[in-house]
C-alpha positions in Angstrom: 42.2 -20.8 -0.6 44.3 -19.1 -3.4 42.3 -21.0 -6.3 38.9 -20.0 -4.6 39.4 -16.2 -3.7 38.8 -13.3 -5.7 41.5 -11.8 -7.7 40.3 -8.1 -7.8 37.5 -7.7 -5.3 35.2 -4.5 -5.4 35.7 -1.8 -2.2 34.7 0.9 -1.2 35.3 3.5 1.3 33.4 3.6 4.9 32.4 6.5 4.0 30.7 5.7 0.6 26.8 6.0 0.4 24.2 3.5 -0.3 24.2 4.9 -3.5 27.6 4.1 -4.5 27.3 0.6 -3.1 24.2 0.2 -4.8 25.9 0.7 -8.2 28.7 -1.2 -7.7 26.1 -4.4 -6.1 24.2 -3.9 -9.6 26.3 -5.2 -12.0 25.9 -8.7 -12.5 29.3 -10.0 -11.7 29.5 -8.1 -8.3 27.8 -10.2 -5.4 29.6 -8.4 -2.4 31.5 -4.9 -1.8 34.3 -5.0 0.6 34.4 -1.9 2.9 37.7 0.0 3.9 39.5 2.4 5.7 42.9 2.8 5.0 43.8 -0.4 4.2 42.0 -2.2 6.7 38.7 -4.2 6.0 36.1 -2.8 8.1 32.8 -5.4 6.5 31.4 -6.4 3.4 28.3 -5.3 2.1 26.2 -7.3 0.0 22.5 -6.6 -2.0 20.5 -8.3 0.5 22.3 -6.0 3.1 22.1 -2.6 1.4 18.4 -3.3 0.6 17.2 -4.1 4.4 19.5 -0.9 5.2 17.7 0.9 2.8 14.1 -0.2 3.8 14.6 0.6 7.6 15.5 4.1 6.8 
């Protein structure tokens, strides 16, 4: 699994907005956002995700 994961992935806080997630999920090389609290991984957040959260708002 070492050789496959991701050295340096993107997070954010549970408390972060859309927003932020959204500017992190537009940058090309970013496909999914880890979310955490205090060390621990609550989800991950991905475009798909943060769009249908969006739209149902």
């Amino acid at each position: 699994m070492r050789d496959a994961m991701l050295r340096d992935p993107k997070t954010l806080a549970g408390g972060a907005s859309a927003q932020e997630a959204g500017r992190m999920l537009a940058r090309p090389e970013v496909r999914a956002v880890l979310v955490c609290d205090e060390g621990r991984l609550l989800g991950l957040v991905t475009a798909a995700e943060l769009v249908m959260h969006v739209v149902a708002v």
